[in-house]
N, CA, C, O and CB atoms as a CASP TS submission, in Angstrom:
PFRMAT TS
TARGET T0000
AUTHOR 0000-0000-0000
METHOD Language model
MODEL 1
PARENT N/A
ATOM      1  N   UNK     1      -9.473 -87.878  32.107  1.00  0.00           N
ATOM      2  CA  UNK     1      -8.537 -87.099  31.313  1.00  0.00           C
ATOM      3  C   UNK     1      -8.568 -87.609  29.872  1.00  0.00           C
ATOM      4  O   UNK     1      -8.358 -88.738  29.428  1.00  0.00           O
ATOM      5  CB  UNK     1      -7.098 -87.182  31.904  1.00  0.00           C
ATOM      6  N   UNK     2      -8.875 -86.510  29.291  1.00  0.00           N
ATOM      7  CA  UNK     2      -8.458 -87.369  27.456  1.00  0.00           C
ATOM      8  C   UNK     2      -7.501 -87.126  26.663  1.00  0.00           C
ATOM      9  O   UNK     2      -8.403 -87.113  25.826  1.00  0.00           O
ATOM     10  CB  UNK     2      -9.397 -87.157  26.303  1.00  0.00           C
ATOM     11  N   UNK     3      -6.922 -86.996  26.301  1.00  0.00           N
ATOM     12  CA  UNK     3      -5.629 -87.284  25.717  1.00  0.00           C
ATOM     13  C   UNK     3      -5.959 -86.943  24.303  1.00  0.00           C
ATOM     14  O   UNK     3      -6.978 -87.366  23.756  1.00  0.00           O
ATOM     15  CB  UNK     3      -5.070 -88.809  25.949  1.00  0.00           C
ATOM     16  N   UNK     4      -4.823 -85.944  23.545  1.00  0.00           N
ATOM     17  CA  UNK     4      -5.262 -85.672  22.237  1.00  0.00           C
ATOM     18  C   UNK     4      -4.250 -86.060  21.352  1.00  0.00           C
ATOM     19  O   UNK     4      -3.179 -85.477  21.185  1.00  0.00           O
ATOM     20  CB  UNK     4      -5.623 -84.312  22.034  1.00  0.00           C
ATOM     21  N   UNK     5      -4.724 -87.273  20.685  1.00  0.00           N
ATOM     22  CA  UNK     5      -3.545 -88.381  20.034  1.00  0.00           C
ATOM     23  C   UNK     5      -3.221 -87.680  18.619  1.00  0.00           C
ATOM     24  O   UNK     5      -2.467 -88.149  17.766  1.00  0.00           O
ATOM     25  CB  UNK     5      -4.230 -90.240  19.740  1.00  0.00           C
ATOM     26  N   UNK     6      -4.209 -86.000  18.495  1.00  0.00           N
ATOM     27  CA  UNK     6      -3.834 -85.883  16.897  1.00  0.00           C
ATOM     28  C   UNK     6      -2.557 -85.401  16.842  1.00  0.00           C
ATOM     29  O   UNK     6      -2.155 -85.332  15.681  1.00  0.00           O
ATOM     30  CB  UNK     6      -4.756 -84.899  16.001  1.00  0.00           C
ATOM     31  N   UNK     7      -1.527 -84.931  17.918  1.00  0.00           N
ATOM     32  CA  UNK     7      -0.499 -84.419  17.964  1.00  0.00           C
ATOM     33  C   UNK     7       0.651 -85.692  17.698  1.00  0.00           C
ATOM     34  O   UNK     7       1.826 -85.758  18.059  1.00  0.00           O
ATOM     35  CB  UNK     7      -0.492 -83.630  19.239  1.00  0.00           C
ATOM     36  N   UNK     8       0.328 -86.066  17.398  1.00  0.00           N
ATOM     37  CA  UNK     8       0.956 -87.510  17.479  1.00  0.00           C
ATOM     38  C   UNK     8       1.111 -87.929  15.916  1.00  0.00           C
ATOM     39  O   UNK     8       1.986 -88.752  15.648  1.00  0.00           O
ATOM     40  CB  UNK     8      -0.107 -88.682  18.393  1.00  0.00           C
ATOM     41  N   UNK     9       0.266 -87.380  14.823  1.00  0.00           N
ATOM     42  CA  UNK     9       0.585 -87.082  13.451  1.00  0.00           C
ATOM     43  C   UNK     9       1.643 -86.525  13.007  1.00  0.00           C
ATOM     44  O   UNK     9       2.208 -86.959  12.003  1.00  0.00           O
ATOM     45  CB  UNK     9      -0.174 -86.450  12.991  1.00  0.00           C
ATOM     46  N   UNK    10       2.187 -85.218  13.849  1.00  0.00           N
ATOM     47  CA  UNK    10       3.531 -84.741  13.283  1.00  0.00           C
ATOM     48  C   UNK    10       4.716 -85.226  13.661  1.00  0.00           C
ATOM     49  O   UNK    10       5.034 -85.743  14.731  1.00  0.00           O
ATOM     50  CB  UNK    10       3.710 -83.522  13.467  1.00  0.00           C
ATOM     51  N   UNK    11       5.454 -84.982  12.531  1.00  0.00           N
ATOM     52  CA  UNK    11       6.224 -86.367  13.032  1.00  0.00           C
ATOM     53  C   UNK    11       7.604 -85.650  13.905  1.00  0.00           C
ATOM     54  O   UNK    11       8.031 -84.509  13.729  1.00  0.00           O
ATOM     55  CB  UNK    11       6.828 -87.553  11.409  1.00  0.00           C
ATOM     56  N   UNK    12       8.122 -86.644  14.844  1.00  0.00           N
ATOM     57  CA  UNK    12       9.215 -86.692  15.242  1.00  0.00           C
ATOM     58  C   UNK    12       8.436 -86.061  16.904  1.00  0.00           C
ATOM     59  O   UNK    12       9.055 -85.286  17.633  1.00  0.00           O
ATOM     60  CB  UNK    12      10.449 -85.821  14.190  1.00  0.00           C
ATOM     61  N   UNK    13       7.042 -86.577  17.235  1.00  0.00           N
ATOM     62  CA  UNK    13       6.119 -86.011  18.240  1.00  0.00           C
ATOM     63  C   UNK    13       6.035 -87.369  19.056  1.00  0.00           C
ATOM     64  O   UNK    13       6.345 -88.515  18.729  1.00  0.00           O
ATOM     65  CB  UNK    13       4.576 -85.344  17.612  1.00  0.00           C
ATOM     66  N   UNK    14       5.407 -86.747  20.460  1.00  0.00           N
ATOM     67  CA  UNK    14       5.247 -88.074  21.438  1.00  0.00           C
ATOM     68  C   UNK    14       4.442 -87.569  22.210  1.00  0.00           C
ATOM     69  O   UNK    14       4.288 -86.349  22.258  1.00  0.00           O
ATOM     70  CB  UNK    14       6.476 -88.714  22.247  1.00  0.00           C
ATOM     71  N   UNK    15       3.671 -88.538  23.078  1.00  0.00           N
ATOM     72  CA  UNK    15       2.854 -88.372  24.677  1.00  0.00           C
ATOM     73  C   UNK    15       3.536 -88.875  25.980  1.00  0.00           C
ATOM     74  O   UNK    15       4.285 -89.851  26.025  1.00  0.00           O
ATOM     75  CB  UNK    15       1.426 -89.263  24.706  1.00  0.00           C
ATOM     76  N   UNK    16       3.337 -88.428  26.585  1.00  0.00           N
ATOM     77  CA  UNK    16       4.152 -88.624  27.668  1.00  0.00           C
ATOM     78  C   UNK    16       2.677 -88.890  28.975  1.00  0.00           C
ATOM     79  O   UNK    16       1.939 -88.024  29.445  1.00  0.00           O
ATOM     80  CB  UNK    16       5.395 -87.039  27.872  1.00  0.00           C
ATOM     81  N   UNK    17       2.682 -90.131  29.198  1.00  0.00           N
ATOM     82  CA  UNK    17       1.395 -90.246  29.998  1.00  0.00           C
ATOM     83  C   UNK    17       1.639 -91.109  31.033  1.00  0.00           C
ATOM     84  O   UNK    17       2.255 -92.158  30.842  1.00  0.00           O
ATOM     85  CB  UNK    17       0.199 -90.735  29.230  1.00  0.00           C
ATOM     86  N   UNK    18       0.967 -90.582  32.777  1.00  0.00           N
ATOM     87  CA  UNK    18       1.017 -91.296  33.652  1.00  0.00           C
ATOM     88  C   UNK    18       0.212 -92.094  34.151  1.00  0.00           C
ATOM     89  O   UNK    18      -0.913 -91.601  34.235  1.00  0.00           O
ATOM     90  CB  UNK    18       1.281 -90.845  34.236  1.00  0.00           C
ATOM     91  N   UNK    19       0.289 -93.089  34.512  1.00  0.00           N
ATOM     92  CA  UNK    19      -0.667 -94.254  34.863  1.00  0.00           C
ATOM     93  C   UNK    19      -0.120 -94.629  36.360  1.00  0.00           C
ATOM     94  O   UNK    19       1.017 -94.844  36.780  1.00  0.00           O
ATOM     95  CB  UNK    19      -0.567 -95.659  33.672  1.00  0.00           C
ATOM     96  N   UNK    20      -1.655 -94.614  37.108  1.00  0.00           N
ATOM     97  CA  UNK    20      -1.011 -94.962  37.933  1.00  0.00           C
ATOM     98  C   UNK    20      -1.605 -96.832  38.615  1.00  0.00           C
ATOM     99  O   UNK    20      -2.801 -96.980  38.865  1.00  0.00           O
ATOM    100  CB  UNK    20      -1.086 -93.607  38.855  1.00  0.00           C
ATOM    101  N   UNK    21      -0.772 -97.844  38.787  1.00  0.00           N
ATOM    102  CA  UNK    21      -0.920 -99.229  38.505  1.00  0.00           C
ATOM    103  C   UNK    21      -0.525 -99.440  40.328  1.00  0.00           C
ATOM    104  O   UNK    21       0.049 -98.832  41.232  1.00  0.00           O
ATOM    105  CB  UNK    21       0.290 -99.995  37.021  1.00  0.00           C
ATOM    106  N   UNK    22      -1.227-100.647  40.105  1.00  0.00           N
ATOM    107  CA  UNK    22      -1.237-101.676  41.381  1.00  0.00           C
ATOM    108  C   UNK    22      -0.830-102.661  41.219  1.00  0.00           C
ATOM    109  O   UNK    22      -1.227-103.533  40.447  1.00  0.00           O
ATOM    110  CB  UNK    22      -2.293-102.030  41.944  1.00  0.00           C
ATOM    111  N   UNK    23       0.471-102.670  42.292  1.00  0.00           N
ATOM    112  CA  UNK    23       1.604-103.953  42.630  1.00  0.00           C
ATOM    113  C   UNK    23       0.706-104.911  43.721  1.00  0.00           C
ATOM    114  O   UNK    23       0.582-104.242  44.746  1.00  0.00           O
ATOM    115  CB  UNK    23       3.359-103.268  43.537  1.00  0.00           C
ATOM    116  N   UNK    24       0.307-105.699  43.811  1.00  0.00           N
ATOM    117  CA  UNK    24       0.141-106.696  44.736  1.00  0.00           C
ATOM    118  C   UNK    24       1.120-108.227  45.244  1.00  0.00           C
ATOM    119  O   UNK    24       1.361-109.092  44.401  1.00  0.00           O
ATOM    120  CB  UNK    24      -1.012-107.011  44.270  1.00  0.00           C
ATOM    121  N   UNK    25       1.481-108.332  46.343  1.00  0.00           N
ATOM    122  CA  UNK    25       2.261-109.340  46.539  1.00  0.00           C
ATOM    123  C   UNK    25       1.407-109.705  47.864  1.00  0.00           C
ATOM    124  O   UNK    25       1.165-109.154  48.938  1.00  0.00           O
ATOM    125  CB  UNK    25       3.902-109.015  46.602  1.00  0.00           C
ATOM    126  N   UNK    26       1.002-111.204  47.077  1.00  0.00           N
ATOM    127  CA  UNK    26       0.025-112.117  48.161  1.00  0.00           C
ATOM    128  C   UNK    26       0.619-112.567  49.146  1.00  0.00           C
ATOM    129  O   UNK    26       0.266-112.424  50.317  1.00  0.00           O
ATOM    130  CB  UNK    26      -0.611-113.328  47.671  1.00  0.00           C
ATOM    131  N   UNK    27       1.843-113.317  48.636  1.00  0.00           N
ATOM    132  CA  UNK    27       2.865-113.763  50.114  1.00  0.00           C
ATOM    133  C   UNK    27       3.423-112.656  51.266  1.00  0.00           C
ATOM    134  O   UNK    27       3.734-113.277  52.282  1.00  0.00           O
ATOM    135  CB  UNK    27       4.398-114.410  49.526  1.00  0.00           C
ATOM    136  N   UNK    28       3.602-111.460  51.385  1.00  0.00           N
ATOM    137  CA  UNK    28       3.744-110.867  51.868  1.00  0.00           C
ATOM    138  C   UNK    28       2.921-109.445  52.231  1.00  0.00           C
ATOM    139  O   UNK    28       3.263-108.320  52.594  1.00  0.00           O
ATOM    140  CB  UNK    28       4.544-111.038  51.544  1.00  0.00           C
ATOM    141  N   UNK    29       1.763-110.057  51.958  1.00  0.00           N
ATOM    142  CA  UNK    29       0.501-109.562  52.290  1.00  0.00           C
ATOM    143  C   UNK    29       0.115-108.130  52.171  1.00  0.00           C
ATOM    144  O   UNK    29      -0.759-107.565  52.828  1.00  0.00           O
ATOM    145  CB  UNK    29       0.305-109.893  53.483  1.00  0.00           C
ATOM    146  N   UNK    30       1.041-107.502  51.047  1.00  0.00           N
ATOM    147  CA  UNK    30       0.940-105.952  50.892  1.00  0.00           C
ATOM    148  C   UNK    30       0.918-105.451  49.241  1.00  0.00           C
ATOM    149  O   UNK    30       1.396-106.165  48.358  1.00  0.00           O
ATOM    150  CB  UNK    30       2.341-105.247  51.707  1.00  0.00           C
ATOM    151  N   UNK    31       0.329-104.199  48.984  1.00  0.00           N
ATOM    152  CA  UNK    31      -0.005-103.724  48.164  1.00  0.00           C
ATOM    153  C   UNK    31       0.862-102.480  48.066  1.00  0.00           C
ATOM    154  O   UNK    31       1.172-101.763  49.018  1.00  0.00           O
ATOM    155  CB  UNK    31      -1.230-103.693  48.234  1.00  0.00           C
ATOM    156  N   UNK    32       1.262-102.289  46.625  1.00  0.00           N
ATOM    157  CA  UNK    32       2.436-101.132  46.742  1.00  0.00           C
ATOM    158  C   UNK    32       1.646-100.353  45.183  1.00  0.00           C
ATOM    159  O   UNK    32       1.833-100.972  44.136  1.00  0.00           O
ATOM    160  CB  UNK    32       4.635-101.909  46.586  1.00  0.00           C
ATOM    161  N   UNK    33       0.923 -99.217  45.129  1.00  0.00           N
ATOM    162  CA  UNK    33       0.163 -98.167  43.979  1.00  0.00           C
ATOM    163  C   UNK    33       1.407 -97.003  43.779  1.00  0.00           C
ATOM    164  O   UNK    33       1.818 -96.272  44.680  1.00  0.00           O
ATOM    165  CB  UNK    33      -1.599 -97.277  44.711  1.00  0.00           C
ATOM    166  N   UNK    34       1.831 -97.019  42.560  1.00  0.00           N
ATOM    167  CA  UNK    34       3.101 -96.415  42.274  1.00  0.00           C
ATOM    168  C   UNK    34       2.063 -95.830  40.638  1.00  0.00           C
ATOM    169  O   UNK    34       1.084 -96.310  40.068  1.00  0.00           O
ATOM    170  CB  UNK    34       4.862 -97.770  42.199  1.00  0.00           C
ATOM    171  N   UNK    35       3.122 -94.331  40.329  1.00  0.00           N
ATOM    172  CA  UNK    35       2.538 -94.429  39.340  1.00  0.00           C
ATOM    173  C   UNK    35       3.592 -94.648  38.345  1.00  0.00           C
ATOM    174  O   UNK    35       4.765 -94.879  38.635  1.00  0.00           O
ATOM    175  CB  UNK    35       1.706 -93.419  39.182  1.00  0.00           C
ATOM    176  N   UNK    36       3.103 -94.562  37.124  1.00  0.00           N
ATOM    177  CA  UNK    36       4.433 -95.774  35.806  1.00  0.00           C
ATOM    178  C   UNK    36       3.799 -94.376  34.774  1.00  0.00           C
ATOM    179  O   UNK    36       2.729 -93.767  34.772  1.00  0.00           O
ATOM    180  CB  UNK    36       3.729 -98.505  34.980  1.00  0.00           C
ATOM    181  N   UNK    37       5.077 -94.269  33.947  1.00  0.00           N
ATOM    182  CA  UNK    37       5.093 -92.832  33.192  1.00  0.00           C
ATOM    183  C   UNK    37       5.457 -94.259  31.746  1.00  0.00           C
ATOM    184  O   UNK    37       6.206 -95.234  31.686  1.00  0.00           O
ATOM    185  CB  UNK    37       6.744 -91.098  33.864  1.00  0.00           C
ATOM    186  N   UNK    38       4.573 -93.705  30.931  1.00  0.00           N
ATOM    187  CA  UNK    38       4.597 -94.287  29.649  1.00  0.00           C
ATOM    188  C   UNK    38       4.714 -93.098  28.157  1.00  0.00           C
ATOM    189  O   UNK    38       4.092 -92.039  28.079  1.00  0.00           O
ATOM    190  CB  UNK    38       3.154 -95.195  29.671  1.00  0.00           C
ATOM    191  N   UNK    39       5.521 -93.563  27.271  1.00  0.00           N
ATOM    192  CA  UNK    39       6.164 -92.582  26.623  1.00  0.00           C
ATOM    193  C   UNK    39       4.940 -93.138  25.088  1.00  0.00           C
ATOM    194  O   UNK    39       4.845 -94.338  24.833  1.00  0.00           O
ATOM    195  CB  UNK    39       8.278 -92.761  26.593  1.00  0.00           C
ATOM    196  N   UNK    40       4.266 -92.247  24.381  1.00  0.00           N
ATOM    197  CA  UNK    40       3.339 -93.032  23.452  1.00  0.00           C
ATOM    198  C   UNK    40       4.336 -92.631  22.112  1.00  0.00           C
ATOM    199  O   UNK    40       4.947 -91.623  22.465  1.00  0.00           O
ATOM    200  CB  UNK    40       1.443 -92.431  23.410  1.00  0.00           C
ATOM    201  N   UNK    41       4.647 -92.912  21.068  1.00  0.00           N
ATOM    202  CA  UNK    41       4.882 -92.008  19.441  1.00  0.00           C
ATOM    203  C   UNK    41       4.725 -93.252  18.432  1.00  0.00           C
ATOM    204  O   UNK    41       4.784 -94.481  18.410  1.00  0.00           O
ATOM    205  CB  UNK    41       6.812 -91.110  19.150  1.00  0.00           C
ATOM    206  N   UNK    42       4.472 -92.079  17.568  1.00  0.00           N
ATOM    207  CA  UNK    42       4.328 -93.166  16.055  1.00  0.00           C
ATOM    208  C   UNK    42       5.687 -94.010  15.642  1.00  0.00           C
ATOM    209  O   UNK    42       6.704 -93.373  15.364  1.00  0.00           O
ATOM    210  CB  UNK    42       3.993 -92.094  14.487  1.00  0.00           C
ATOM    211  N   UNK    43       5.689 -95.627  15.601  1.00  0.00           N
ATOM    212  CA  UNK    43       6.439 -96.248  14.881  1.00  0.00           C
ATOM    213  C   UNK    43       6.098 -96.472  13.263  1.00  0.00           C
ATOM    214  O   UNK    43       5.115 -96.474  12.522  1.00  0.00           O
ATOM    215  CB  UNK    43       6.558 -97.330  15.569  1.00  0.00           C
ATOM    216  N   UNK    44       7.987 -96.716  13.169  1.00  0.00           N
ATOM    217  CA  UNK    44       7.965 -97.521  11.823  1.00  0.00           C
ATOM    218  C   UNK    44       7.921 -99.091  11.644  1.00  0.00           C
ATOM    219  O   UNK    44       7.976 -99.762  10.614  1.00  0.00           O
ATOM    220  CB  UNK    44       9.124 -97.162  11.155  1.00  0.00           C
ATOM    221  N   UNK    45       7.809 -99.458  12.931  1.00  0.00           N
ATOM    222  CA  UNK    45       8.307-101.153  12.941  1.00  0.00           C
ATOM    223  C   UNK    45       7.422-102.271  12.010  1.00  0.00           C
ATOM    224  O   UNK    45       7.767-103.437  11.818  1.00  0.00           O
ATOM    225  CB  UNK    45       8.142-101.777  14.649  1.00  0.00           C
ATOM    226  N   UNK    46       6.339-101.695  11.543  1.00  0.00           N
ATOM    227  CA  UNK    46       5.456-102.749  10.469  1.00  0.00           C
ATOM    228  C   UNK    46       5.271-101.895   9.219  1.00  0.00           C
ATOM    229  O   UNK    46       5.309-102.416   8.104  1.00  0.00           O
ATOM    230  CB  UNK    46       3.752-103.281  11.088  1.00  0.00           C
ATOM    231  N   UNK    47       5.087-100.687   9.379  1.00  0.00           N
ATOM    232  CA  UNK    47       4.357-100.240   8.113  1.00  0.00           C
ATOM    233  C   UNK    47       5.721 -99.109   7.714  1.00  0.00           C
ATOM    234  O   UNK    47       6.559 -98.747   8.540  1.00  0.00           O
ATOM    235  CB  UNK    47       2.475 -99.420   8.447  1.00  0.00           C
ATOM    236  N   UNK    48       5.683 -98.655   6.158  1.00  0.00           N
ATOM    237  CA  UNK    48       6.666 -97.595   6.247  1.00  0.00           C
ATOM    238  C   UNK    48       5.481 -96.294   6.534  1.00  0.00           C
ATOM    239  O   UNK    48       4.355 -96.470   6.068  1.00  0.00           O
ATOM    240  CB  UNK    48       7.756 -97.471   4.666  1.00  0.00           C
ATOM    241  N   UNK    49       5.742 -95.137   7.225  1.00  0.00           N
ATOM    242  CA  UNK    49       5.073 -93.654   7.502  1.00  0.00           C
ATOM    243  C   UNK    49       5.616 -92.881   6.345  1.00  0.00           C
ATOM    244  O   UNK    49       6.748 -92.854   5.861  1.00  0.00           O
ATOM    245  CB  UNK    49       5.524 -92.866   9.056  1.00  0.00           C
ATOM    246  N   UNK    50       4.184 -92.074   5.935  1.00  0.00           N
ATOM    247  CA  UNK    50       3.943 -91.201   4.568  1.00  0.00           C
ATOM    248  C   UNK    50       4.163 -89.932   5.078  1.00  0.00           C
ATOM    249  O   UNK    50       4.998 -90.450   5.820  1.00  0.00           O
ATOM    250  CB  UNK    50       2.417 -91.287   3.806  1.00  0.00           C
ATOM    251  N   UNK    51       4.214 -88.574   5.435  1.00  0.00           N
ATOM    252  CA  UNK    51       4.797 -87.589   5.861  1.00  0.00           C
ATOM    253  C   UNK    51       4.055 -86.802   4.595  1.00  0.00           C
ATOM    254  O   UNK    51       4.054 -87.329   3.482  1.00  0.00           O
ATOM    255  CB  UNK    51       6.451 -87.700   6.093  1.00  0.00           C
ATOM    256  N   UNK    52       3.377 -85.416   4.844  1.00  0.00           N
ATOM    257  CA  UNK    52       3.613 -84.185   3.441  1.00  0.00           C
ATOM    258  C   UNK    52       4.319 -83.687   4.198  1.00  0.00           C
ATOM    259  O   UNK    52       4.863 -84.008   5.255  1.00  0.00           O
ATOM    260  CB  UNK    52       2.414 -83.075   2.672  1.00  0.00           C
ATOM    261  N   UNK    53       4.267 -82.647   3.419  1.00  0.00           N
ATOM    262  CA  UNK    53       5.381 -81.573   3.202  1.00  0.00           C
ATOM    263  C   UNK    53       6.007 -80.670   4.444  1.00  0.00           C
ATOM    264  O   UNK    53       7.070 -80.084   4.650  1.00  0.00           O
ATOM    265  CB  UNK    53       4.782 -80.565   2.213  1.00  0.00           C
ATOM    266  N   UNK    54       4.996 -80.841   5.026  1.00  0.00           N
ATOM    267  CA  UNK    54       4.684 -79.848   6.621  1.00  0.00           C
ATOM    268  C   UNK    54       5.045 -80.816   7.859  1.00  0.00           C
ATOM    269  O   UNK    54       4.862 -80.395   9.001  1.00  0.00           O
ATOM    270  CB  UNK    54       2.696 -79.322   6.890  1.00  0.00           C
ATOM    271  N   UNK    55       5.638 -82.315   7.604  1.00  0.00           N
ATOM    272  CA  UNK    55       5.873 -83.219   8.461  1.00  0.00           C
ATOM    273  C   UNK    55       4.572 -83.799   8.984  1.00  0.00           C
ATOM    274  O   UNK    55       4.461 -84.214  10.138  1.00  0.00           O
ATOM    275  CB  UNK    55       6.697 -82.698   9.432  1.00  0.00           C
ATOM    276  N   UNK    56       3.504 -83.812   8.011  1.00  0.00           N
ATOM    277  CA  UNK    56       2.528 -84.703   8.629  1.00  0.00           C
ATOM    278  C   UNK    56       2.095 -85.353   8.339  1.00  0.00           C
ATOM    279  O   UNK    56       1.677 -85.251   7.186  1.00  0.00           O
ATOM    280  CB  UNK    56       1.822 -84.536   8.992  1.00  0.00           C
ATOM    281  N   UNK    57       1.715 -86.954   9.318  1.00  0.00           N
ATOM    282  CA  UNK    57       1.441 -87.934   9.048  1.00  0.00           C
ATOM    283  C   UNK    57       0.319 -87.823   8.042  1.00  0.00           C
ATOM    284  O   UNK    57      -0.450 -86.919   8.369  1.00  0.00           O
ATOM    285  CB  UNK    57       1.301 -88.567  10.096  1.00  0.00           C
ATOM    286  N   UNK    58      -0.128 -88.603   6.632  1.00  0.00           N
ATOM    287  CA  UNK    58      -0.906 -88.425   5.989  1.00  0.00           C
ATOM    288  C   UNK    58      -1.431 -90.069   5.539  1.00  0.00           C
ATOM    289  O   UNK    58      -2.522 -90.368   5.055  1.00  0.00           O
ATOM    290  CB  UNK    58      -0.401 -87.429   5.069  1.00  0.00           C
ATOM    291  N   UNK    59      -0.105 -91.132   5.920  1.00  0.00           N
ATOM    292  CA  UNK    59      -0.571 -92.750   5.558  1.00  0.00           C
ATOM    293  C   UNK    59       0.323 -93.733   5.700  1.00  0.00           C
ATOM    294  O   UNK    59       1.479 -93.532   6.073  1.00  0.00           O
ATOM    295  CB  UNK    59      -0.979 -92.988   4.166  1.00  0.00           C
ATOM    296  N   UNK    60       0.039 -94.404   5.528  1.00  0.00           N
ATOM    297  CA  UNK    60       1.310 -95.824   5.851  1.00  0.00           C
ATOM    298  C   UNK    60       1.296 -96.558   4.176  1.00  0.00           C
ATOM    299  O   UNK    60       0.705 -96.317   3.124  1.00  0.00           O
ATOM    300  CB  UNK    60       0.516 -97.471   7.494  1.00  0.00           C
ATOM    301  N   UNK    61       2.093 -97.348   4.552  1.00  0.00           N
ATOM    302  CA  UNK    61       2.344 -98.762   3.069  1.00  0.00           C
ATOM    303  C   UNK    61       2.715 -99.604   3.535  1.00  0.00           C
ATOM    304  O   UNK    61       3.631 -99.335   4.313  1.00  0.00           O
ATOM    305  CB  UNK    61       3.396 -98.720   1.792  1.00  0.00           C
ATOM    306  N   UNK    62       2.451-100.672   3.466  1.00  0.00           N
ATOM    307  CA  UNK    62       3.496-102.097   4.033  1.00  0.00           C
ATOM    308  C   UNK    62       4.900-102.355   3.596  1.00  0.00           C
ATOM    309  O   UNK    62       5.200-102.237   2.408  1.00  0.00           O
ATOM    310  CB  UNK    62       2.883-103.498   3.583  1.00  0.00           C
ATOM    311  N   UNK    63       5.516-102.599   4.235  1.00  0.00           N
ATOM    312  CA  UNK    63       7.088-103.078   3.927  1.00  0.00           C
ATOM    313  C   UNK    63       7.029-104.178   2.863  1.00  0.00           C
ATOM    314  O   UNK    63       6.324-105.165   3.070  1.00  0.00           O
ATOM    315  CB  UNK    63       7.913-103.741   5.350  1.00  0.00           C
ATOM    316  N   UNK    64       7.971-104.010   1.363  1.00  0.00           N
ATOM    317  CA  UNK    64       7.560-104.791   0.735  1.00  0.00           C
ATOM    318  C   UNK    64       9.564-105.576   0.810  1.00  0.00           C
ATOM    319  O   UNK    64      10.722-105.173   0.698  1.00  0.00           O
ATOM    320  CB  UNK    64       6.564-104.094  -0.762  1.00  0.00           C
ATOM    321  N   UNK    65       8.651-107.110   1.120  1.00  0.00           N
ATOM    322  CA  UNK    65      10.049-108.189   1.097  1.00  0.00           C
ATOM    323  C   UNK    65      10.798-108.898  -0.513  1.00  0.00           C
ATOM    324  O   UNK    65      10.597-109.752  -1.377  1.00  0.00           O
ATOM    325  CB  UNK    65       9.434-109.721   2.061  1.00  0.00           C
ATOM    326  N   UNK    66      11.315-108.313  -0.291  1.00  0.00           N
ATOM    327  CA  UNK    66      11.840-109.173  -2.335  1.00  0.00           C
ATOM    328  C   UNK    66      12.894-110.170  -1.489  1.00  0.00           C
ATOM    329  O   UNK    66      13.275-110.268  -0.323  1.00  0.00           O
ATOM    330  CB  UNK    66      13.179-107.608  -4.177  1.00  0.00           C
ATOM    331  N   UNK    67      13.201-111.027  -3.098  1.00  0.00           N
ATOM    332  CA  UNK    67      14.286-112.075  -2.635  1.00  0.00           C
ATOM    333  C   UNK    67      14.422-112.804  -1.718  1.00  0.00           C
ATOM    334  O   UNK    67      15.478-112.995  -1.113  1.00  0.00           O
ATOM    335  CB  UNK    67      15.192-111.734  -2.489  1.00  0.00           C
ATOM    336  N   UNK    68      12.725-113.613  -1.362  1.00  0.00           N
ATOM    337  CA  UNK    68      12.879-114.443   0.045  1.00  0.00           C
ATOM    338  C   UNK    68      13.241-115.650  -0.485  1.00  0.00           C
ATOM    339  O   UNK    68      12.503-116.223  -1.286  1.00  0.00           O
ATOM    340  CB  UNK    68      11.525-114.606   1.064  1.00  0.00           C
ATOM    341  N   UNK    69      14.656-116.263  -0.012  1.00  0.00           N
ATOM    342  CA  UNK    69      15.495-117.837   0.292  1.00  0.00           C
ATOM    343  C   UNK    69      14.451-118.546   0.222  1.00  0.00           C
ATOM    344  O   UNK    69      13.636-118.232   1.089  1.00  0.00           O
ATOM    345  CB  UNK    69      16.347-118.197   1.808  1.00  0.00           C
ATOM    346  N   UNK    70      13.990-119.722  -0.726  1.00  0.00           N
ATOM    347  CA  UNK    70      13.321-120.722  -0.759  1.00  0.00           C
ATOM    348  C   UNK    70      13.751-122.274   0.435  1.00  0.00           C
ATOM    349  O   UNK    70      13.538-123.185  -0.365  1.00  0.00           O
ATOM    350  CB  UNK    70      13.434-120.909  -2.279  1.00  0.00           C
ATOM    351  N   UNK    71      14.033-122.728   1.290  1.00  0.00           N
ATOM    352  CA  UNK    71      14.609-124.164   1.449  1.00  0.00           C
ATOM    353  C   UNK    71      13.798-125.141   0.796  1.00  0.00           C
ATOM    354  O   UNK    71      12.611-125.271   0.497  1.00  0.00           O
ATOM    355  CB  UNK    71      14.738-124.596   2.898  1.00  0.00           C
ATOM    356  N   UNK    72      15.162-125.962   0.651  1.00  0.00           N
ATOM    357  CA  UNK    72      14.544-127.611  -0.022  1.00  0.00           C
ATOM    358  C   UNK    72      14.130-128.328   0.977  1.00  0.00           C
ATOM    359  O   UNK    72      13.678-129.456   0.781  1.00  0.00           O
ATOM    360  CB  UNK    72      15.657-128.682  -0.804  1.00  0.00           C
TER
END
């Protein structure tokens, strides 16, 4: 399956994707395959997001820090 991450440019957009993962527990000698739903979208948490006009992603900038506390 491929997945089309360009939707993921406009903003206020997400993926919604299932995986399906393997639990193993050795001491009790069993295997439990469940599937796990993972939610994908663009953060702001490092970079600030550039947006035109039409709500689409077009670039990032780094967060700029002023006034960092020196210690003695």
């Amino acid at each position: 399956m491929i997945l089309n991450f360009k939707i993921l440019l406009i903003k206020d957009t997400f993926l919604k994707k299932v995986q399906t993962k393997w639990f193993k527990n050795l001491s009790e000698g069993h295997i439990k395959v469940l599937d796990q739903l993972y939610t994908i979208k663009v953060t702001d948490n490092k970079r600030k997001l550039i947006f035109s006009n039409n709500n689409k992603l077009i670039g990032t900038k780094p967060f700029k820090i002023d006034n960092i506390i020196k210690k003695n």
